[in-house]
Backbone as CSV, one residue per row, in Angstrom:
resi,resn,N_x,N_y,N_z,CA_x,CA_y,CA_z,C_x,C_y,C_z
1,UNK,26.596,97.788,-77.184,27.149,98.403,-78.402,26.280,99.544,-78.904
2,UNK,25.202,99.472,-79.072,23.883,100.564,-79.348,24.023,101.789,-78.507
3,UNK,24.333,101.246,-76.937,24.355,102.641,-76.333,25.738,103.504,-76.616
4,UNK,27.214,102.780,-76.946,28.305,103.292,-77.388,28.250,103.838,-78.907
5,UNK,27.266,103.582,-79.970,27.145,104.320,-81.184,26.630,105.277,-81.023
6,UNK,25.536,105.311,-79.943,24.649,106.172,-79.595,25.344,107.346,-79.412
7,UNK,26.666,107.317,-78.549,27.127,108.090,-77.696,28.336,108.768,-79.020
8,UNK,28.856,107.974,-79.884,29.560,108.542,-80.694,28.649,109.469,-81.570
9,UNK,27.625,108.830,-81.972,26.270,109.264,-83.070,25.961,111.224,-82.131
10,UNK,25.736,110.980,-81.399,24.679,112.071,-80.789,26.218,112.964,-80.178
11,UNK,27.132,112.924,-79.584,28.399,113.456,-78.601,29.508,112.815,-78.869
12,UNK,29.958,113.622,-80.624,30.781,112.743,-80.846,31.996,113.942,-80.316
13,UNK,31.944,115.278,-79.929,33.063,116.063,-79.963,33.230,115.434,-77.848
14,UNK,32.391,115.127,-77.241,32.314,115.006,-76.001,33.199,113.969,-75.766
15,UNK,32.743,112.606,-76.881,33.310,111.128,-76.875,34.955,111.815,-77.407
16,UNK,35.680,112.467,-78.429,36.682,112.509,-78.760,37.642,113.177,-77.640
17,UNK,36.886,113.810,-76.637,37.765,115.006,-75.549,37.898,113.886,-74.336
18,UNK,37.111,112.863,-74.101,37.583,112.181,-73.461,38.415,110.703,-73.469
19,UNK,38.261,110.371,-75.211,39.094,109.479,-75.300,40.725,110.295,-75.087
20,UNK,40.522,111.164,-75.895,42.101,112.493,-76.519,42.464,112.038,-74.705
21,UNK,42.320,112.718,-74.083,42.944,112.854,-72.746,43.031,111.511,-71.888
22,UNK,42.232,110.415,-72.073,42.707,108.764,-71.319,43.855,108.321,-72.249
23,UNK,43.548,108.786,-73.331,44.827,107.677,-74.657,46.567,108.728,-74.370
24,UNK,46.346,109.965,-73.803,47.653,110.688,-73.851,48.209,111.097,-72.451
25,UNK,46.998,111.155,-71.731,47.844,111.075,-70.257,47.745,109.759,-69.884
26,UNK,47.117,109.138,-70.219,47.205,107.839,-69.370,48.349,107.020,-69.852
27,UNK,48.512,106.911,-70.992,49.639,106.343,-71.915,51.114,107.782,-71.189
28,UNK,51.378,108.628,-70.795,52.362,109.446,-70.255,52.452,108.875,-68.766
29,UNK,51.350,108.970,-68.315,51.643,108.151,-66.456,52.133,106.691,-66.782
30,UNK,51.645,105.908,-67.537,52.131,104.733,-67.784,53.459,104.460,-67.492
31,UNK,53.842,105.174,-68.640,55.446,105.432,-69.177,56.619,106.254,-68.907
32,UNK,56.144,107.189,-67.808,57.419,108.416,-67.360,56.856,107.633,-65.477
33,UNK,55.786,107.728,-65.652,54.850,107.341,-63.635,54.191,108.470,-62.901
34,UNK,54.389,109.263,-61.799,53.327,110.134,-61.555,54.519,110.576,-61.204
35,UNK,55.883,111.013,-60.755,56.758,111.669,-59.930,57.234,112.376,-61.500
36,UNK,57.127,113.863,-60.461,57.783,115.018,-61.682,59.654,114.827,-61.859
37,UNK,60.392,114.749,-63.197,61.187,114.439,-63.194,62.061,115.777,-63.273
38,UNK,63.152,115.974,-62.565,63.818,116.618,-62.504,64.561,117.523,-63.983
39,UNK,64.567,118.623,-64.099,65.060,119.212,-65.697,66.033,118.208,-66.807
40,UNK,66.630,117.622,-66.154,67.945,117.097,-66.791,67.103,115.446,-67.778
41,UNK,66.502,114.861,-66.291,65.542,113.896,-66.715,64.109,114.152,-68.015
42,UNK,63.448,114.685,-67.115,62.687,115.505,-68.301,63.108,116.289,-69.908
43,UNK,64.652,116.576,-69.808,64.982,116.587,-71.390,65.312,115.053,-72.374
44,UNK,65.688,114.172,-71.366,65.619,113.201,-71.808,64.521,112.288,-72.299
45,UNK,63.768,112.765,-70.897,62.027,111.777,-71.395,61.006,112.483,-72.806
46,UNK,61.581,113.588,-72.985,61.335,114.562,-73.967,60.498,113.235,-75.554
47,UNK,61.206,112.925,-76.044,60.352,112.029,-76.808,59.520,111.248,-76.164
48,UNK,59.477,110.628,-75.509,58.495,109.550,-74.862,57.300,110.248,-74.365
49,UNK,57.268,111.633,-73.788,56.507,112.134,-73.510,55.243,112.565,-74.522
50,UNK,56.141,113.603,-76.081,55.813,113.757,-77.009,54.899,112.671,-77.406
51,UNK,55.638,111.610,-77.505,54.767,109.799,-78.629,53.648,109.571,-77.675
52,UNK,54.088,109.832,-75.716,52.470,109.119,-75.558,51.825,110.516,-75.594
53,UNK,51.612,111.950,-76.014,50.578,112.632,-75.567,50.074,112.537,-77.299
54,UNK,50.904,112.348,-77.993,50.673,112.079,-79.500,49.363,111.105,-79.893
55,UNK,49.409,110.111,-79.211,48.759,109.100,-79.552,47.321,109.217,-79.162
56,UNK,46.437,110.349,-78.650,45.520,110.873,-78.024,44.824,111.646,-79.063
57,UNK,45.327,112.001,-79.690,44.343,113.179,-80.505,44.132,112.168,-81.793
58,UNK,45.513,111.597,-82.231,45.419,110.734,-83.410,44.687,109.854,-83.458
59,UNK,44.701,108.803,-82.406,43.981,107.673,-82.117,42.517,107.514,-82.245
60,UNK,42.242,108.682,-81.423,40.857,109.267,-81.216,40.191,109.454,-82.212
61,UNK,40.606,110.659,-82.512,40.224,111.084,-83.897,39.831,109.671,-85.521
62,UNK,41.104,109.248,-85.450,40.780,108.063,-86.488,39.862,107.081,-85.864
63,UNK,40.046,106.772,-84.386,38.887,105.224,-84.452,37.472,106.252,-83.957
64,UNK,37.278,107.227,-83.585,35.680,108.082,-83.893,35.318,108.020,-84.969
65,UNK,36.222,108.375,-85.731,35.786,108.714,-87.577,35.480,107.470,-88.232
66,UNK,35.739,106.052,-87.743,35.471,105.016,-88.200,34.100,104.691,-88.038
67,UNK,34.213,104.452,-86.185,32.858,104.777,-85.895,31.840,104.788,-86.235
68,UNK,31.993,105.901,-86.414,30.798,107.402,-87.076,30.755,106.903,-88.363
69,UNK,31.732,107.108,-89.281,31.276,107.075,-90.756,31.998,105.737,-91.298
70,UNK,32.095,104.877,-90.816,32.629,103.869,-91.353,34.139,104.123,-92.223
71,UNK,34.337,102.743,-92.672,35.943,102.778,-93.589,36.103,103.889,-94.452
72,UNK,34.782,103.225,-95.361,34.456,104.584,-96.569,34.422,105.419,-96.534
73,UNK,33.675,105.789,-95.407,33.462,107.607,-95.069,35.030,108.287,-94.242
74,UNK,35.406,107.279,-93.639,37.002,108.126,-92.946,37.813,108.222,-94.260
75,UNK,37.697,106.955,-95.021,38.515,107.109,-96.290,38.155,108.272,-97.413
76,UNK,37.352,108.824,-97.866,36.778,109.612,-98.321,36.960,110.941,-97.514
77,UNK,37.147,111.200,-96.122,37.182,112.567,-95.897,39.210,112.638,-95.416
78,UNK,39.675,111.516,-95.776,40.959,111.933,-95.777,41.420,112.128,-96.961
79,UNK,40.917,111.605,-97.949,41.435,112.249,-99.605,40.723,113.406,-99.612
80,UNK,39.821,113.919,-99.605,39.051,115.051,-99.588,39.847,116.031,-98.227
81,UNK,39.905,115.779,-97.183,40.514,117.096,-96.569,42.467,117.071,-96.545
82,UNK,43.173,116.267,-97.250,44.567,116.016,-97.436,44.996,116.514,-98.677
83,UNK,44.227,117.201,-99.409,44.521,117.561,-101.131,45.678,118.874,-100.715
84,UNK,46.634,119.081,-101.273,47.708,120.625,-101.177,47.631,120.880,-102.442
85,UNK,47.603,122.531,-102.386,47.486,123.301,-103.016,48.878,124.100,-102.534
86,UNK,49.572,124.557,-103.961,50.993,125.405,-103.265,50.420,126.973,-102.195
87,UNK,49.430,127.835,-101.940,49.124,128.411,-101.245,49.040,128.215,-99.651
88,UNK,48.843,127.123,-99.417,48.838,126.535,-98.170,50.261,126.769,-97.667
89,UNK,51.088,127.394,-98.288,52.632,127.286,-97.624,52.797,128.852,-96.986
90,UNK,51.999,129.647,-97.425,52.305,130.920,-97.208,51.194,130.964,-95.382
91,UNK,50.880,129.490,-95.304,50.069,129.578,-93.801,51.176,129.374,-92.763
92,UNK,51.882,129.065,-93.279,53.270,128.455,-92.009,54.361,129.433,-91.697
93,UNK,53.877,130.500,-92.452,54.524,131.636,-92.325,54.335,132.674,-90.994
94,UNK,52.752,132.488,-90.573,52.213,133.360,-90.135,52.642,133.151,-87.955
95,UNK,52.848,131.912,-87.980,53.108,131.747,-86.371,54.750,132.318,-86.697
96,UNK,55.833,132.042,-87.102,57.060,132.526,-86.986,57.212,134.082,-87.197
97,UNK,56.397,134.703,-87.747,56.437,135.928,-88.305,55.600,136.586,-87.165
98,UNK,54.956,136.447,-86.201,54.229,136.425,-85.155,55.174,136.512,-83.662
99,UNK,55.612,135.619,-83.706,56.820,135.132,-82.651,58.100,136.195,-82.976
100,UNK,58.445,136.631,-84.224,59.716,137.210,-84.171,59.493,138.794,-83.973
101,UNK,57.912,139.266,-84.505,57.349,140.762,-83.960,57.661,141.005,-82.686
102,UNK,57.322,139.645,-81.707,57.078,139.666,-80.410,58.552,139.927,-79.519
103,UNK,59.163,139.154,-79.852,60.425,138.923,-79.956,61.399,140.189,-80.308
104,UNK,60.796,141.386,-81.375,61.435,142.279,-81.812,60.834,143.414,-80.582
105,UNK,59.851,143.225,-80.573,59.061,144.473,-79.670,59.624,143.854,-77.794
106,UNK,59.156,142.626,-77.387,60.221,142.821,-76.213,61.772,143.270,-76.027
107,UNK,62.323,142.713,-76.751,63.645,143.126,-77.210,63.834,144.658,-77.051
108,UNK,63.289,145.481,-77.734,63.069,146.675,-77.730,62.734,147.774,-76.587
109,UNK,61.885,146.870,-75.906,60.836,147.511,-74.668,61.573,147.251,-73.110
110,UNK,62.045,146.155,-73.100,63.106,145.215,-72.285,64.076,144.911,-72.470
111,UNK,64.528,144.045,-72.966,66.163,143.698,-73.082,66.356,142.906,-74.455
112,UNK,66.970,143.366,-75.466,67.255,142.427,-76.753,68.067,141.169,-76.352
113,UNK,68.602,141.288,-75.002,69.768,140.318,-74.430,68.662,138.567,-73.887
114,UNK,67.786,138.986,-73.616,66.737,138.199,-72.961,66.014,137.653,-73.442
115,UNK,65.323,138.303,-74.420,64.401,138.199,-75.102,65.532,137.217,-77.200
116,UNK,66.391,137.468,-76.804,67.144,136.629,-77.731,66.584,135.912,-78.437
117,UNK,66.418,135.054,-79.815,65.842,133.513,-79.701,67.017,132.623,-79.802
118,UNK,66.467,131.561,-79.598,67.202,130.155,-79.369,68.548,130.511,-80.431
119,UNK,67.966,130.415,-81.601,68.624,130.280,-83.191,70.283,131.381,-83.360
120,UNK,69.934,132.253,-82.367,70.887,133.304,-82.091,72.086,133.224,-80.921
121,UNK,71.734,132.623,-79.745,72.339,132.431,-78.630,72.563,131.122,-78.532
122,UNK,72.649,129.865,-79.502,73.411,128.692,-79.499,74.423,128.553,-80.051
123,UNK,75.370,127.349,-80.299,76.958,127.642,-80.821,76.534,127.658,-82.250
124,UNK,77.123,128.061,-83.082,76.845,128.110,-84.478,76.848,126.431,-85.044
125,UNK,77.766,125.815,-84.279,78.098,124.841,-84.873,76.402,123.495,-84.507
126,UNK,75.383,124.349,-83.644,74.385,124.055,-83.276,72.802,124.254,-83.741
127,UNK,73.634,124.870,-84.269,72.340,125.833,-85.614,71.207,124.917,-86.070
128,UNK,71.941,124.113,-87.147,71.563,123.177,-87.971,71.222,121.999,-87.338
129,UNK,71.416,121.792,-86.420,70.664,120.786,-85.504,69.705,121.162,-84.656
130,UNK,69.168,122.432,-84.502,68.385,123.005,-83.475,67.175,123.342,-85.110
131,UNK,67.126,123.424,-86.015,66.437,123.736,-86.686,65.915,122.267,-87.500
132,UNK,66.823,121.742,-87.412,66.227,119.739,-88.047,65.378,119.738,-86.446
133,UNK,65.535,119.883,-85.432,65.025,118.747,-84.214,63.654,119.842,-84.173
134,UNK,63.644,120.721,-84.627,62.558,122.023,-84.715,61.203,121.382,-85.561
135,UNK,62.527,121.295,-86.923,61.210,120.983,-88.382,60.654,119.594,-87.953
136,UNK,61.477,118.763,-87.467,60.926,116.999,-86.957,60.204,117.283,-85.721
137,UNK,60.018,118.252,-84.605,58.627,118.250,-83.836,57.767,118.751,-84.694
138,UNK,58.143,120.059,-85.269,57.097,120.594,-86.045,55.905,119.452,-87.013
139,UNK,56.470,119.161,-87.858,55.589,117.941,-88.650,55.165,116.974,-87.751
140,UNK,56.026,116.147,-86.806,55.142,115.247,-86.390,53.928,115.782,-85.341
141,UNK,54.377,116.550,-84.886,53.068,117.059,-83.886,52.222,117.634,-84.724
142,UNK,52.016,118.263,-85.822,51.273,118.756,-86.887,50.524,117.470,-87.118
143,UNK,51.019,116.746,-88.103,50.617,115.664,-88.837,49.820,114.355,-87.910
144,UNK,50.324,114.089,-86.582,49.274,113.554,-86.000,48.493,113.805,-85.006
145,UNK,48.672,115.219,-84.422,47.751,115.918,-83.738,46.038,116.488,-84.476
146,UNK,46.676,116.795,-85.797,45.598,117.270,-86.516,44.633,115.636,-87.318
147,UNK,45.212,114.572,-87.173,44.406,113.450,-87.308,43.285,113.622,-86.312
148,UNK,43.084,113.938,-85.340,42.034,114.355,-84.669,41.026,116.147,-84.334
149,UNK,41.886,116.647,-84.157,41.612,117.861,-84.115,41.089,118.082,-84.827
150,UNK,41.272,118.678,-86.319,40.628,118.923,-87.693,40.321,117.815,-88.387
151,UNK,40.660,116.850,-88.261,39.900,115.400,-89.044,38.644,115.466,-88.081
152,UNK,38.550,115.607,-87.129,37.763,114.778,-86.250,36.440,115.806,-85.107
153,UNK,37.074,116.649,-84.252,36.704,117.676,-83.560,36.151,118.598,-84.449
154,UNK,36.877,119.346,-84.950,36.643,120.852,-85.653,35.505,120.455,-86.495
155,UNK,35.235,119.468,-87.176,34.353,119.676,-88.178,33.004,119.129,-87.395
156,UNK,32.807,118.087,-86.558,32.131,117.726,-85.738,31.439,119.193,-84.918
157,UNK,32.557,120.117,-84.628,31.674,121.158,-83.658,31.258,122.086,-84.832
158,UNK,31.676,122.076,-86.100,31.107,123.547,-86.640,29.575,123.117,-87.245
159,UNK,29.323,121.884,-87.134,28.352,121.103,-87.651,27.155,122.379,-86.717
160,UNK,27.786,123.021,-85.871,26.150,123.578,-84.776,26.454,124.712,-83.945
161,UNK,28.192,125.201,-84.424,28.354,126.273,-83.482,29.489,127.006,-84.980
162,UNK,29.458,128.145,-84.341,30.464,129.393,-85.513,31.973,129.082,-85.509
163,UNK,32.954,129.463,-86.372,34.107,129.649,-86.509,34.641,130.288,-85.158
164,UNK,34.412,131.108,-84.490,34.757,131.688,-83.423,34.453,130.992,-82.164
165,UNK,33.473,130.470,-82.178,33.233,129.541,-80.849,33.821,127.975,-81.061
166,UNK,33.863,127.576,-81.922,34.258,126.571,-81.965,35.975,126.530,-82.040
167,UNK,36.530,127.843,-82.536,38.050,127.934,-82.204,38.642,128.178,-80.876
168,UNK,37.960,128.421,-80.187,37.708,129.274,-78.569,37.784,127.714,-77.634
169,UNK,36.506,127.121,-78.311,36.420,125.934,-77.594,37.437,124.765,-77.656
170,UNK,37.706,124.084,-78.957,38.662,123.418,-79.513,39.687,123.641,-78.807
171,UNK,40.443,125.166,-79.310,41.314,125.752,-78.262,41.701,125.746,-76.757
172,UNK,40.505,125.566,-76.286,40.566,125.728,-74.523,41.014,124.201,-74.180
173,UNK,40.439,123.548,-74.547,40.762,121.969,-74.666,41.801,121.305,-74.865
174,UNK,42.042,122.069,-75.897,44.017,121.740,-76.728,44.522,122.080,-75.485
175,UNK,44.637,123.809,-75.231,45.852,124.408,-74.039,45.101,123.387,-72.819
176,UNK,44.325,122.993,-72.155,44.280,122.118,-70.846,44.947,120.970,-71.352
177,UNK,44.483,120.172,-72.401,45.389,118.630,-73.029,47.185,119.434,-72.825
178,UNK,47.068,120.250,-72.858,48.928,120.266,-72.512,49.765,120.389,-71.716
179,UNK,48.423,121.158,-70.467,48.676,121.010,-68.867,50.354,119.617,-68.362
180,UNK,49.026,118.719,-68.668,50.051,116.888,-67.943,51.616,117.193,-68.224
181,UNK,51.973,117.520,-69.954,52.956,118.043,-70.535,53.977,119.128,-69.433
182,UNK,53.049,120.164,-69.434,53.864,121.052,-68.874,54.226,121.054,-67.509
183,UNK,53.179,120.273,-66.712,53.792,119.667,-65.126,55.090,119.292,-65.441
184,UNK,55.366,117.598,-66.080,56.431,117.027,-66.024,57.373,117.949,-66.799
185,UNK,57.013,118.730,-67.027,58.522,119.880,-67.703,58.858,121.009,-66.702
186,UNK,58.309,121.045,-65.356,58.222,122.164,-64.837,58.806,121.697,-63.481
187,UNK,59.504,120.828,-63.543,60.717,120.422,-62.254,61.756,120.647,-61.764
188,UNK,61.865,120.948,-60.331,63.038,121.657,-60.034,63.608,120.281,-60.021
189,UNK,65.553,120.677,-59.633,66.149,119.700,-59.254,65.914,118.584,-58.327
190,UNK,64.990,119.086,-57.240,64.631,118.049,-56.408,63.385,116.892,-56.897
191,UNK,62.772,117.360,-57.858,61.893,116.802,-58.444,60.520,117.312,-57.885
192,UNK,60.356,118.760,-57.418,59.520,119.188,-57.030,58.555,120.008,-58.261
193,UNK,57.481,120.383,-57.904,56.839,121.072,-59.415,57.248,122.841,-59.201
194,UNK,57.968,123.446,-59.634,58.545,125.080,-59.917,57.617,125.663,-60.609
195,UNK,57.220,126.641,-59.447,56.023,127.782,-59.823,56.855,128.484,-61.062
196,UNK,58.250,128.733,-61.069,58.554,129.514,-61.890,58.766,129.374,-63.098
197,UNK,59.164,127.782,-63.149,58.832,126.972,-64.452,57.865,126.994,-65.217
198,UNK,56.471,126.608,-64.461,55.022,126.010,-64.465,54.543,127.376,-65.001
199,UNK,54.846,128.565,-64.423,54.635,129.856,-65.066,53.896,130.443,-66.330
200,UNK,54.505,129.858,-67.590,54.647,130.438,-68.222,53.906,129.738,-69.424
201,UNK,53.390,128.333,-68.585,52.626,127.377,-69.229,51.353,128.158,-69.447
202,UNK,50.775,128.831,-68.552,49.606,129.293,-68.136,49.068,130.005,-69.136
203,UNK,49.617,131.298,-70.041,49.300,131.952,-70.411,49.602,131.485,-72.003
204,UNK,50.607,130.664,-72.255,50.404,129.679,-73.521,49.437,128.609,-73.624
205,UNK,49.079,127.974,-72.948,47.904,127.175,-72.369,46.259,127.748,-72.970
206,UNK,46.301,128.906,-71.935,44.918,129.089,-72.337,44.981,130.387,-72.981
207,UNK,45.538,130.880,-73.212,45.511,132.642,-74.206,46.126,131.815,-75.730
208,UNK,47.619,131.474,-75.688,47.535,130.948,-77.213,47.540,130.350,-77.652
209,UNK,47.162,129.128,-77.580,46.621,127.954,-78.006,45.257,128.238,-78.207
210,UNK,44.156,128.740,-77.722,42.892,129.324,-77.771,42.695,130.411,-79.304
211,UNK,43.252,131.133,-78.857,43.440,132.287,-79.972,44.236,131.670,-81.330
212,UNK,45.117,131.015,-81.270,45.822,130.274,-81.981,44.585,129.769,-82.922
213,UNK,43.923,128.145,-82.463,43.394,127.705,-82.717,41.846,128.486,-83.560
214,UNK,41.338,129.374,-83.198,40.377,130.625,-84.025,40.637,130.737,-85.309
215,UNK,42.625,130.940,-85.053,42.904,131.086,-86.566,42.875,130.048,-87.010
216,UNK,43.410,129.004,-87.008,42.882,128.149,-87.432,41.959,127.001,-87.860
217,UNK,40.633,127.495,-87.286,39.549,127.286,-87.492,39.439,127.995,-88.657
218,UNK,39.534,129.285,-88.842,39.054,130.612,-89.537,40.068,129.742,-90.973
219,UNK,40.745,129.557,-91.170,41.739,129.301,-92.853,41.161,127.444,-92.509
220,UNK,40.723,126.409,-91.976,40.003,125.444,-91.856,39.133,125.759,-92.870
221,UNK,38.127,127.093,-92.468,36.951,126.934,-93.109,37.330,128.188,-94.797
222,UNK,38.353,128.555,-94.458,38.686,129.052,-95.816,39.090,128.402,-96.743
223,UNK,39.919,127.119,-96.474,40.445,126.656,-97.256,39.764,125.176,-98.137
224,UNK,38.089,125.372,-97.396,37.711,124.416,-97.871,37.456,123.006,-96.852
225,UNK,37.846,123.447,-95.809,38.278,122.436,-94.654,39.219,121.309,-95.257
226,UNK,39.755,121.890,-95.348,41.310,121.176,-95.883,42.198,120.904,-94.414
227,UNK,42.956,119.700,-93.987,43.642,119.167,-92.731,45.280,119.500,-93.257
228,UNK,45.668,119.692,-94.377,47.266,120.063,-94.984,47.150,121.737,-94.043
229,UNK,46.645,122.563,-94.878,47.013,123.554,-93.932,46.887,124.096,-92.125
230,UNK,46.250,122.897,-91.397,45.586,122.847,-89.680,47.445,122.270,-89.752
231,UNK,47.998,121.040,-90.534,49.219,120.461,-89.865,50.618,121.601,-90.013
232,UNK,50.300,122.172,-91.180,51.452,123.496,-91.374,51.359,124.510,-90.448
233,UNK,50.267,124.751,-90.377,50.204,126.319,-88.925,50.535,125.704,-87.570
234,UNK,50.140,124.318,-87.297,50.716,123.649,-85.957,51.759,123.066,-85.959
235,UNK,52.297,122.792,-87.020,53.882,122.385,-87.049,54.603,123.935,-87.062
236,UNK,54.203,124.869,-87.520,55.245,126.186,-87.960,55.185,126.714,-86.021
237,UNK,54.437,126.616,-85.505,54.003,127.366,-84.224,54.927,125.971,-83.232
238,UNK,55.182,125.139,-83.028,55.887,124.173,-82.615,57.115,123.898,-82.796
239,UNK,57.170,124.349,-84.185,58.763,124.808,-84.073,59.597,125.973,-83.916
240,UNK,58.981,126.705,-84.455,59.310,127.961,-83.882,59.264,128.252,-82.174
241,UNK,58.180,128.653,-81.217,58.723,129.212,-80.224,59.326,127.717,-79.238
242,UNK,58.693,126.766,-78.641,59.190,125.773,-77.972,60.986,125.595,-78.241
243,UNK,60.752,125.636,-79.744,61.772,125.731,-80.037,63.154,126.331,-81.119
244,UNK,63.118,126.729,-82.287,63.819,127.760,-82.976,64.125,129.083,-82.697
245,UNK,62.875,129.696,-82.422,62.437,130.983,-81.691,62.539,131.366,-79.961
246,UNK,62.253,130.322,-80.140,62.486,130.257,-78.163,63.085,131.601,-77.455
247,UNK,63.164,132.330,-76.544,63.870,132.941,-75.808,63.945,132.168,-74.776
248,UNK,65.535,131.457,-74.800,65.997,130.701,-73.884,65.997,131.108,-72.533
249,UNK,66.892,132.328,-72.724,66.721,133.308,-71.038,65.868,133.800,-70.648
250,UNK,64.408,134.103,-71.537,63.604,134.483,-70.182,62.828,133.200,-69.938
251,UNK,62.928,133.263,-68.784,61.977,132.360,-67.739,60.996,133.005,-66.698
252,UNK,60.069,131.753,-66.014,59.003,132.792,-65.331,58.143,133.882,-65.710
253,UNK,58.087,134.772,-65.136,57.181,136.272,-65.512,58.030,136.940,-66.441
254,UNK,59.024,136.600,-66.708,59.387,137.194,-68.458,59.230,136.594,-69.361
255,UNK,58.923,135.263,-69.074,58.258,134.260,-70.523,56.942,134.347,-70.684
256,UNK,56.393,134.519,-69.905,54.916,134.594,-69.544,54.510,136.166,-69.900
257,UNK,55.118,136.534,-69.631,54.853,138.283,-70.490,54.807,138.285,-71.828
258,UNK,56.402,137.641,-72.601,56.398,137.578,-73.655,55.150,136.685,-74.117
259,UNK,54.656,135.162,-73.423,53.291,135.109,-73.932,52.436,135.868,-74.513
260,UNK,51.709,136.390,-73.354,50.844,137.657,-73.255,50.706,138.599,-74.780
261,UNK,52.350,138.745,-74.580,51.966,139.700,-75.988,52.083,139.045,-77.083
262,UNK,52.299,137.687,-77.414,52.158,136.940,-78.415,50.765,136.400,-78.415
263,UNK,50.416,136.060,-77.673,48.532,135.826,-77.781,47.609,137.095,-78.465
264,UNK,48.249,138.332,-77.637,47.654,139.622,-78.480,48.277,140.064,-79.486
265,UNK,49.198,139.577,-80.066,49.632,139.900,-82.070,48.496,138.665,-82.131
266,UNK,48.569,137.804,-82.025,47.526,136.599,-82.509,46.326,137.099,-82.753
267,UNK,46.038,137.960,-81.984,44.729,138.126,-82.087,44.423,139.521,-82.831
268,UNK,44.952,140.465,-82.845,45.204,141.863,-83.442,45.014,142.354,-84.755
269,UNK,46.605,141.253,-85.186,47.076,141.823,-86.620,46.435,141.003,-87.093
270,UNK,45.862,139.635,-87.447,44.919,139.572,-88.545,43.310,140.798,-88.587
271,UNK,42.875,141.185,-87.230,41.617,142.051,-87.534,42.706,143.061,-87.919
272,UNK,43.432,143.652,-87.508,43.701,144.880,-88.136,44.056,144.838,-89.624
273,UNK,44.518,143.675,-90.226,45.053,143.363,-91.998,43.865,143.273,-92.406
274,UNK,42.693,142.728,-91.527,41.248,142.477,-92.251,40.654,143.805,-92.428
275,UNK,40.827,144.400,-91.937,39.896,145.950,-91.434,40.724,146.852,-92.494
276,UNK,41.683,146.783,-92.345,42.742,146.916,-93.641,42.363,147.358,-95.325
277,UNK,42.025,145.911,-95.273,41.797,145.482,-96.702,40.517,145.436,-96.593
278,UNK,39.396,145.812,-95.586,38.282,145.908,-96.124,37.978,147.463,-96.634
279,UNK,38.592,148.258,-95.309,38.716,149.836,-96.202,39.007,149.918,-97.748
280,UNK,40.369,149.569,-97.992,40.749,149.676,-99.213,39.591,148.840,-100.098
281,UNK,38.881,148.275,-100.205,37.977,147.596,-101.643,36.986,148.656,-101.054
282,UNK,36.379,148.911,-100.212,35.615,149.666,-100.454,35.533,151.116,-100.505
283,UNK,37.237,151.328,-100.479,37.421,153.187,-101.295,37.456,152.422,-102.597
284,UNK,38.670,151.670,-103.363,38.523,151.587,-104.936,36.967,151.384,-105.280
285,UNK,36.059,150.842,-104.690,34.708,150.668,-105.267,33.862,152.110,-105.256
286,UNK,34.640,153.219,-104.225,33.770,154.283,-103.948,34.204,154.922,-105.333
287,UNK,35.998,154.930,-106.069,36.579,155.382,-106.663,36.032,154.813,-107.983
């Protein structure tokens, strides 16, 4: 037992990256098995997949934090990082408003026909059900993904490394934890794994989920390290492109493009709004 406190005590972000990944793939092989399931199958296994990769970050996260700081102390940093403030809403703004630039500028550059989103090219009478099954991934993958992530990880690594490295890192970790995910979604009919599928994982994986995550490290430590606004920016980004936003028709190296340039608005337009608004205070101060 001494050498397992030890190991939480001294490597607790090391101990959480390897429980996160035995508790969510192992609980997914369990329950779907190791054979990639064919598209039709795989929309079906679609929840089951979700609940076991779910149970990895959450799990983790809460029995580390016990751990580590006992009842009191997990209890105490969940009233303390769960407090909302109405500002926190204008954070869930920023992944959809991100996605639809991207979305406007391929459209533009390529084909508005392709680049479509979901919300536009389904039956109308589909609307309102494509935007409930949106907001219900959105929150739950928010709300118990970030039981670990920002309860648990994020504050653990900034304890000894910067906002930027520790969003980079966090990040790189998240997009590999989603790898297992995107295999079993990336099946041809025969039940083989489709490069052209598998595609497009790559560059959402490790470009925005990485970059993603920065920002949200960066409003983490703005907001006080508050966990309400980590579950709104990962619920708004989850529902939107996977799914609200989606461009259904491109697939392959046109989804994976459109990545690309959604990782670089991610990364861009906040320095450029920052650089922005730092000019402006310091002309009115020159003025």
């Amino acid at each position: 037992m001494k050498s397992i406190d030890a190991i939480v005590q001294n490597h607790a972000v090391a101990a959480y990256t390897v429980m996160c990944f035995l508790f969510s793939w192992g609980s997914v092989v369990l329950a779907v098995g190791l054979r990639i399931p064919p598209p039709d199958q795989a929309e079906e296994l679609l929840p089951i997949l979700v609940a076991g990769t779910l149970l990895g970050p959450s799990v983790s996260g809460v029995a580390l934090s016990l751990a580590k700081y006992g009842v009191d102390g997990t209890w105490k940093n969940l009233r303390e990082r769960y407090r909302w403030e109405n500002r926190y809403a204008l954070a869930s703004l920023f992944a959809p408003a991100m996605a639809g630039l991207a979305l406007c500028l391929m459209g533009a550059i390529v084909s508005s026909e392709l680049y479509a989103p979901a919300i536009f090219t389904v039956d109308r009478d589909e609307r309102a059900s494509l935007v409930a099954v949106g907001v219900g991934y959105g929150v739950v993958a928010g709300s118990f993904e970030e039981l670990g992530w920002s309860l648990f990880a994020v504050p653990e690594m900034l304890k000894s490394k910067s906002v930027l490295q520790t969003g980079l890192e966090v990040g790189l970790v998240w997009g590999v934890w989603h790898f297992l995910v995107a295999i079993y979604g990336s099946g041809d009919e025969d039940g083989a794994l489709s490069f052209d599928l598998f595609l497009p994982w790559i560059p959402w994986n490790l470009l925005v989920l990485p970059v993603y995550r920065v920002l949200m490290v960066w409003v983490f430590e703005v907001t006080g390290r508050r966990v309400l606004p980590m579950a709104l920016l990962h619920g708004t980004l989850t529902a939107s492109l996977p799914l609200i936003l989606m461009p259904k028709r491109a697939t392959g190296a046109a989804l994976a493009y459109f990545y690309l340039l959604f990782a670089f608005l991610l990364a861009t337009v906040p320095l450029f709004c920052l650089a922005v608004f730092r000019f402006n205070v310091k002309r009115n101060k020159i003025n």
